[in-house]
N, C-alpha and C positions, 0 to 999 in steps of 0.2 A: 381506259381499257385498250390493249394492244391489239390489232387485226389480228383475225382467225379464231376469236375469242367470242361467243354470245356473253358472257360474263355473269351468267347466270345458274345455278342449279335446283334441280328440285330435291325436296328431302318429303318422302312418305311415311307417313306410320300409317299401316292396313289394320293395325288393331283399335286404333280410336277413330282412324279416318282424318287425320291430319292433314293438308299441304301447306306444305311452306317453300317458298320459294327463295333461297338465300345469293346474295353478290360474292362472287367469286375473288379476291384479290390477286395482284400481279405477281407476289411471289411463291405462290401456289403453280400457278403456270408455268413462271420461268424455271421455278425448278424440278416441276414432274411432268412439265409439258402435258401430257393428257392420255387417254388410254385407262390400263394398269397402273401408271405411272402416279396421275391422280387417285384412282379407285384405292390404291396401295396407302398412301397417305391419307383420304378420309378413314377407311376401315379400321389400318392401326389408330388413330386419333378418337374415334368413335364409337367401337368395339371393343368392351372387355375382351382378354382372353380367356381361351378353353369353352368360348359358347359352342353349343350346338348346332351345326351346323342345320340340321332342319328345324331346328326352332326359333323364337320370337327374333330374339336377339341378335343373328346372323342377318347380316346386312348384304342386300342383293343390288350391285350398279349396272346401270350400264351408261358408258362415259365416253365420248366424242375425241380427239383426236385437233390440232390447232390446222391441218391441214384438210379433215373432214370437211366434205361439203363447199372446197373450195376447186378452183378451175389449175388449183396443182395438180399432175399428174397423180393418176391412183389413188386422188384424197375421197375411199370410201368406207372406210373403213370405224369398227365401233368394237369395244371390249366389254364383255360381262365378268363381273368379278364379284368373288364371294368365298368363305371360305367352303372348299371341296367337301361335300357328303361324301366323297368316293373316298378322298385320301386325308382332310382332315390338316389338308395344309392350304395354303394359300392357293387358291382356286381362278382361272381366267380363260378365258373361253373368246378368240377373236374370230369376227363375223364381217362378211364385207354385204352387197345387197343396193338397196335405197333407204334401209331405217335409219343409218347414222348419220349421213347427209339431212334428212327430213329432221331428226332428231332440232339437228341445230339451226331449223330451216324456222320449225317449231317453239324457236326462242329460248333454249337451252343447252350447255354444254354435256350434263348429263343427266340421269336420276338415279337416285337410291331409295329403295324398301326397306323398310324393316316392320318388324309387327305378323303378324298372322290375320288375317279378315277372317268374320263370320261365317262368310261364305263365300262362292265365288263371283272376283271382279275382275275389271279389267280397267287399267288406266286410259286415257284419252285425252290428250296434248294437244293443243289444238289454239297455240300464241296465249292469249289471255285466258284463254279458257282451261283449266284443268279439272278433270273430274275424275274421281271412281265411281263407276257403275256397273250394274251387277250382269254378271257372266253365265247365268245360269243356263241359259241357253244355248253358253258356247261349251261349256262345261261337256266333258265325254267325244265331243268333235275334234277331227284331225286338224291338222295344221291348216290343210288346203280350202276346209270346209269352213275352219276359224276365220280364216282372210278373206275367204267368198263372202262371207255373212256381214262381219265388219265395215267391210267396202259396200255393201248393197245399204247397209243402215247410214253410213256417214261420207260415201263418196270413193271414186274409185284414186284420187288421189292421194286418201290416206296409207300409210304404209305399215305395215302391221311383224311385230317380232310374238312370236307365242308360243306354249307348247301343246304337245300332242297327249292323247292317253299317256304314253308311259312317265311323262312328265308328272301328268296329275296322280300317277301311283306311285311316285317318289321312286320310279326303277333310279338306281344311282350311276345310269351311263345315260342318264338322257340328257337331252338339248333342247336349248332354244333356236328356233327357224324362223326367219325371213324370208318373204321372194319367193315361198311354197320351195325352199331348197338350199339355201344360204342356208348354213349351221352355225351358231356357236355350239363347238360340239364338245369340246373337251370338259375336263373336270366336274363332268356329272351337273351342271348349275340347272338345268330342266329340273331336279329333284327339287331345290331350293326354291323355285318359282313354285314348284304344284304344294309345296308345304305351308309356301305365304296363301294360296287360296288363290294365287295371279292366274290368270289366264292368259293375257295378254296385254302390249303396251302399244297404242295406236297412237301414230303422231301426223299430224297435219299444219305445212305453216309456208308462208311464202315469204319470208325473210331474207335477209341479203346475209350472207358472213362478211363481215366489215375488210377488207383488205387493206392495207396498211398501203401499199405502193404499187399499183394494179398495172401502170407502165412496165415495171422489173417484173411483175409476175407474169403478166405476158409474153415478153422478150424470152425469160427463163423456158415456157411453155413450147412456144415457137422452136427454141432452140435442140430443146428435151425431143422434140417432139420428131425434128430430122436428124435428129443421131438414134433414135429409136430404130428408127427404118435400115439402119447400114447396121445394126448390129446382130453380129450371126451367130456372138457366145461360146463361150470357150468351156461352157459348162454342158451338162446333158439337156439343157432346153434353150432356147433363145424366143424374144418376142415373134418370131414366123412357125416355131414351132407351138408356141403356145396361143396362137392366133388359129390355128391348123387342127390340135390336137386338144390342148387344154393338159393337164398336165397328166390324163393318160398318154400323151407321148412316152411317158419317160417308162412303160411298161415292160417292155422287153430290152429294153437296154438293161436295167434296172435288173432281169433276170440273167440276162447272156454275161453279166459282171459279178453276179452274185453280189447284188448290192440289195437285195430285196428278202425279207423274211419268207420262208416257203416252210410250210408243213409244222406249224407254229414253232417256227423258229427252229423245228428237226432237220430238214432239208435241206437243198442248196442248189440255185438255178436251176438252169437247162436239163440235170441228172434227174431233180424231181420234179420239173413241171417243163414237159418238152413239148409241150403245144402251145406255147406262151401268143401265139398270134393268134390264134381266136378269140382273145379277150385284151388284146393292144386297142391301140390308139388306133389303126386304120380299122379294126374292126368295129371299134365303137363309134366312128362318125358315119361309117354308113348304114347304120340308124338313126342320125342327127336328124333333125327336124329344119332347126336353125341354130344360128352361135346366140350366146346371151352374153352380155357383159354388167357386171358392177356398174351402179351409177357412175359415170363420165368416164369410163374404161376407154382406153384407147387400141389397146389390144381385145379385151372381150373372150377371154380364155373359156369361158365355159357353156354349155350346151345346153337344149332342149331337143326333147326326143320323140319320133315318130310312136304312134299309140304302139303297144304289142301286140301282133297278127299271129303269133304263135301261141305256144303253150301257156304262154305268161299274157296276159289282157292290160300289163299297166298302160295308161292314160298318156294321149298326147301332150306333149308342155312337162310331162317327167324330165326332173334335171340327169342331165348327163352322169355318169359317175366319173368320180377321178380318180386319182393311182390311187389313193391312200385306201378308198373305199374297193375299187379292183383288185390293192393286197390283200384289203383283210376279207373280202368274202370269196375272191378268186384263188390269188397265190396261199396265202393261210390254208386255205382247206381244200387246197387242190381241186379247187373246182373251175370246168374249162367253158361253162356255160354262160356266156355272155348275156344273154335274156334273164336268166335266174337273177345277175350281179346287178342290173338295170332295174329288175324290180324289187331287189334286195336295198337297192338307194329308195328307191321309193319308198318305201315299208317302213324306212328308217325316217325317211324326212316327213312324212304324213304322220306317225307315232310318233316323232322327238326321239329319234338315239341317237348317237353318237355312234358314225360307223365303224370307227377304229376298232370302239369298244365293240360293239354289237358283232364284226365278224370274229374277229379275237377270240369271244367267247366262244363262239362257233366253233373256231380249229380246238379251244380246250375242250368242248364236249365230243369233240367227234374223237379224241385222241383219250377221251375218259369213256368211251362206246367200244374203241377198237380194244382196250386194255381191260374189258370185263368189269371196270366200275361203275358204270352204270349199262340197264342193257335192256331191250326190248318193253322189260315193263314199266320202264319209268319214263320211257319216250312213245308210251303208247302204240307200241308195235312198228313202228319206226324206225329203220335200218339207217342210224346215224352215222356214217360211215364218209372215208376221205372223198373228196370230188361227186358225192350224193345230192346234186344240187334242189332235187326236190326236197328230201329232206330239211335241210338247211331253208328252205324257204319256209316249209311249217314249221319249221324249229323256231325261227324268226321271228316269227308271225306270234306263237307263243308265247315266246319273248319281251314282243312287245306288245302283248296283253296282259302277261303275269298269267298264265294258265299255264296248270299241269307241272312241268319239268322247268317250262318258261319261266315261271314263276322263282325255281331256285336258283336261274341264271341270269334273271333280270336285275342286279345290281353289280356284274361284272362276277372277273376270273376269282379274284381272293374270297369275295363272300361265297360263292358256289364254292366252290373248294373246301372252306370250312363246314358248309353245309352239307357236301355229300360223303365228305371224311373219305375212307379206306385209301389214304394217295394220291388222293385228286390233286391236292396239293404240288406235287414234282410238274403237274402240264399246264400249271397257271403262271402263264406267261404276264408278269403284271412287278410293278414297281410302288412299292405303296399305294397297292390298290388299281391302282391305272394300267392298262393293257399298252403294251409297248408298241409302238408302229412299224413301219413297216422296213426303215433303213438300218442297215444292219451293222452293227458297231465290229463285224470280223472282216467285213469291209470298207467301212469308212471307223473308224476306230475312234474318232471325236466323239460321234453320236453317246458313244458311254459316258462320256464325261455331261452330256446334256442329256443324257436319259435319270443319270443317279443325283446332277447335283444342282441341277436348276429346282427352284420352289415351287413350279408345278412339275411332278414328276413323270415321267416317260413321252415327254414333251421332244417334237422334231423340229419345230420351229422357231427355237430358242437361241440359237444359233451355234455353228458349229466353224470352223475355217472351210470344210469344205463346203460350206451353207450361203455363200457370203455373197454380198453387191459386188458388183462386176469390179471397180476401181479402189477397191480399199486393201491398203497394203499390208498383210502381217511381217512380222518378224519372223525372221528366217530360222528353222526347227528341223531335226534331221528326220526326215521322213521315214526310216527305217527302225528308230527309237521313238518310244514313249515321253524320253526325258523331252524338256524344252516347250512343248505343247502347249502349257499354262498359262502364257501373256497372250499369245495366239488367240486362245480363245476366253479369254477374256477380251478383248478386244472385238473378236468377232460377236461372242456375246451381247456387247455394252451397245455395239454399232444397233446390231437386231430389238435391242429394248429399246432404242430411239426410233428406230423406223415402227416399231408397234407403236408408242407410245403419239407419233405422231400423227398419225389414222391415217396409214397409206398402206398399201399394198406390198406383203413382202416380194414377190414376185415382181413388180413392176423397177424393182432395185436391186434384185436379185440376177433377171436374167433380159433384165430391158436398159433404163438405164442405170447408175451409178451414186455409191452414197455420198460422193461430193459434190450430187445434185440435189441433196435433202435440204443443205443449210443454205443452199440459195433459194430454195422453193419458202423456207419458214421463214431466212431475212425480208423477202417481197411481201409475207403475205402477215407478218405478225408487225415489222418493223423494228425486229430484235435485230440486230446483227450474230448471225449464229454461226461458230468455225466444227471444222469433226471432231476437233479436239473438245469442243464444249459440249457435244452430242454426245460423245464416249461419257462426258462425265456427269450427265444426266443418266445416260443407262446405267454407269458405275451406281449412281445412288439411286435407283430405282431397283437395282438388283440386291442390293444390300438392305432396304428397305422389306422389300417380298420374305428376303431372306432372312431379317430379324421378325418378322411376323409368324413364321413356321418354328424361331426357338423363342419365340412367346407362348406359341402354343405346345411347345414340348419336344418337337420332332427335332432330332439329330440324324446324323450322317448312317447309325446305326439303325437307323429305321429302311433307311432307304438302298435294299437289296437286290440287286440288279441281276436276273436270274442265269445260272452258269450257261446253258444253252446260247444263252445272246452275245457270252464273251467267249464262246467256242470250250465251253469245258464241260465234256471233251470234246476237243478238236473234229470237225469236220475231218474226213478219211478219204474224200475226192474232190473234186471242185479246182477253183479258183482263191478257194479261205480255206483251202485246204492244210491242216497244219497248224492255223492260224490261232491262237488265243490272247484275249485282248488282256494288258498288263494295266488293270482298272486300277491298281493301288497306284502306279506310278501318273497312271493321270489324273487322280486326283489330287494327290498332293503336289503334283506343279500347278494344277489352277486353284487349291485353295490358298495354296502358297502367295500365287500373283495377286489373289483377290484380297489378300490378308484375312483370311478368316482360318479360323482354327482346324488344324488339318484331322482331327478327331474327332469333332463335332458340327463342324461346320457355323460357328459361330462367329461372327464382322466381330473384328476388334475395338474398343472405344478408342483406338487411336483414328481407324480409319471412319468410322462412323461420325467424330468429331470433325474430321476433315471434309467431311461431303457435307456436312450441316447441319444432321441429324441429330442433334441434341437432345432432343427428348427421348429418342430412339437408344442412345447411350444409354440414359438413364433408367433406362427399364432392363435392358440387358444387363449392362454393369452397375445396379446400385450402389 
């Protein structure tokens, strides 16, 4: 087995109570590295399709990374994967913290569930030791209360991933939490755990990750480590600013450019949210308590918070919020209350949501309140209304209890929408399901092409060219046309599914160092020799993989409908994107073009599925 590799995984069944603990081979690694990448390859391999996503047969991982847990820069990083309750397509959800380090500290690369328990349990990792044991008493507890409890029964060094209530009510934007604050937040997978009857997954282990050449991985460290410091970044954050701010820096820039959704995705900048520095980055660190960083961060982007002394009582050790959570319960719904937005992260990390989704839904109720479809009696007398930040906190709150209005909101914008009928529909801002984030494709114009046609959809982190590690080169594209865009980002793409898949930090390569620093950190620490040209084409087939898994399961290009508001139709009338509407037909057909898949469906060709190795993959698409 090659360093960076425990060589090992678990497989559960919670319905008979099964573990089995299986050996991992070398061409499994070398060719999906780890992450999604892996997760992608056992579930297609494993999984019939068209299962139910909250049923038996829907397989729940979460899987390590070859640079997790190791003294490479930013290696902390852990993926959950599953297919999406929310959207029904290939589901991933990445999380940084202490659990995916511990995971492989623990003697394993990853684990996967499947089955349904009797009741509720919790797993317990622990080197030789693995157990399910029953959760009945974590069962109804928040996240914070989950990990207090855990730790007090088995030590404060275990480290604990779980969910919250709205998990265990299957709301379909919840999350799994780490670190009382670390999310896997996206693609609804909190639902997926509270259906298995999971509670939680505690791991404990004091194992070495094997390194392959520990002289070169230090030298590499060392070297990462003082170019880190000179770098000021040519993008809107650099490691001083994310060391400073955490990536609420980037909040008011982000509005003064009109690069940020406002008024669920009605507005635009400075014209509709012109107090933007009340709820920035200098406003939210002075309430910081201290910085927290991801296990072995060197930077340490993110925050813990002074208790609240005002109107709001959240608890001290509350994680910081960051931009994404600042758009959707600040910018989204025009609200300028920084204490609300601080215990609106809490609320969400203590319950399991997924903030994106959780304020998102917020701007569409408040914007189905302002337009008379729903109205005082369904919110409980409730003046749901733009920048009503108390509201919005009991709305929340509601939310993520499943009570009252909560309850029809608590699976995201499309299932409310169906459920309140008369038009709701036109303000559900969502893409097969999924609430779209915060970067705005009439500004950065790539975003559409990675909101509509990556396999988890209205995904920001997928990558885009203006997404990208400091030192990787695109091909040159006329910045003023749509044409040409498609290798670009494919490229930036394939780069961004290697640095997930290798369990590191997109940020630490994004705006610190460089992705020509990834294949020295895996050469040192795996003993592969790895060039970006072999990274690109690991992502290449990790993407094409995700992406035959979603037309196994049915979903085409026609499913995934990118709402006109987000491509400026109609056009914004002031601003900066004023004018602006994004020409979605032409970017996709240059990147399905580049990608070789069918520019109608979105379906990988068997030429090029052949080409990457995928064989059996062929075989199911093209019988």
């Amino acid at each position: 087995m090659k360093g960076g590799y425990i060589g090992k995984m678990l497989f559960v069944d919670l319905s008979t109570g099964q573990i089995k603990a299986e050996k991992a081979d070398d061409e499994l690694y070398r060719s999906f590295m780890g992450g999604y990448g892996i997760g992608a390859r056992v579930l297609f391999s494993r999984q019939p399709a068209s299962v139910d996503p909250l049923g038996a047969e829907n397989m729940l991982g979460f899987v390590t990374g070859p640079l997790t847990g190791t003294p490479a820069l930013f290696g902390s990083r852990f993926t959950v994967v599953a297919k999406s309750p929310l959207t029904s397509t290939w589901g991933d959800a990445n999380c940084g913290g202490a659990f995916g380090p511990y995971l492989k500290f623990a003697g394993y690369d990853g684990v996967f569930f499947r089955g349904i328990s009797e009741k509720p349990v919790y797993l317990l990792v622990d080197e030789d030791r693995v157990e399910l044991r029953d959760a009945h008493h974590l069962w109804g507890k928040d996240t914070w209360e989950t990990e207090n409890i855990l730790q007090s029964e088995l030590g404060k060094e275990v480290k604990v991933a779980s969910i919250g209530p709205s998990g265990e009510k299957l709301s379909l934007i919840s999350a799994v939490i780490t670190d009382k604050g670390r999310a896997a937040g996206r693609s609804g997978l909190g639902a997926v755990m509270g259906s298995k009857k999971l509670k939680a997954v505690a791991v404990r282990g004091q194992q070495s990750v094997p390194i392959a050449n520990k002289a070169r991985l230090d030298k590499e460290r060392r070297r990462c480590l003082k170019e880190l410091k000179k770098v000021a970044g040519p993008t809107l954050m650099s490691p001083t600013l994310l060391r400073e701010f955490g990536t609420c820096g980037l909040t008011t820039t982000m509005v003064k450019i009109a690069g940020a959704a406002i008024k669920n995705f009605g507005g635009v900048g400075e014209m509709d949210f012109p107090n933007v520095k009340e709820i920035d980055g200098r406003a939210v660190i002075e309430h910081q308590q201290r910085r927290y960083g991801c296990w072995g961060c060197p930077i340490a982007c993110g925050g813990l918070m002074r208790a609240g002394k005002g109107e709001y009582r959240y608890r001290a050790g509350t994680h910081k919020p960051e931009y994404e959570t600042i758009a959707a319960f600040g910018l989204d719904c025009l609200n300028e209350n920084l204490e609300s937005i601080v215990n609106l992260n809490d609320i969400c990390n203590r319950y399991g949501l997924d903030t994106i989704s959780a304020g998102c839904t917020m701007a569409f109720a408040i914007e189905c309140f302002e337009n008379g479809i729903i109205n005082t009696k369904d919110t409980e007398n409730t003046e749901l209304t733009w920048g009503s930040h108390r509201a919005i906190v009991e709305m929340t709150e509601k939310l993520a209890r499943r009570e009252g209005l909560g309850d029809v909101l608590a699976d995201g914008v499309q299932k409310a929408a169906e459920r309140i009928g008369k038009g709701a529909a036109e303000y559900a801002i969502h893409i097969q399901g999924q609430e779209v984030p915060s970067a705005d494709p009439k500004r950065f114009p790539a975003f559409a092409t990675v909101y509509a046609l990556n396999a988890t959809p209205a995904r920001h982190t997928q990558g885009s060219e203006g997404y990208m590690p400091l030192d990787l080169e695109l091909p040159p594209f006329d910045q003023k046309s749509y044409a040409g865009r498609g290798e670009a980002h494919k490229i930036s793409s394939n780069i961004m599914h290697a640095i997930n898949c290798a369990g590191v930090c997109q940020f630490g390569y994004m705006y610190g160092i460089g992705a020509h620093d990834l294949p020295q950190f895996l050469s040192a620490v795996t003993g592969w020799e790895y060039t970006i040209e072999e990274l690109l084409r690991i992502g290449e087939r990790v993407a094409n993989l995700r992406q035959a898994f979603n037309m196994r399961e049915g979903i085409t290009l026609a499913d995934l409908v990118v709402p006109g508001r987000v491509l400026g139709k109609p056009p914004q009338q002031v601003g900066p994107v004023a004018g602006k509407e994004v020409d979605m037909k032409t970017l996709a057909k240059d990147y399905l073009t580049a990608m070789d898949w069918d520019v109608d469906t979105g379906k990988p060709s068997k030429k090029k599925l052949m080409e990457l190795g995928l064989n059996d993959v062929a075989q199911v698409l093209w019988p």
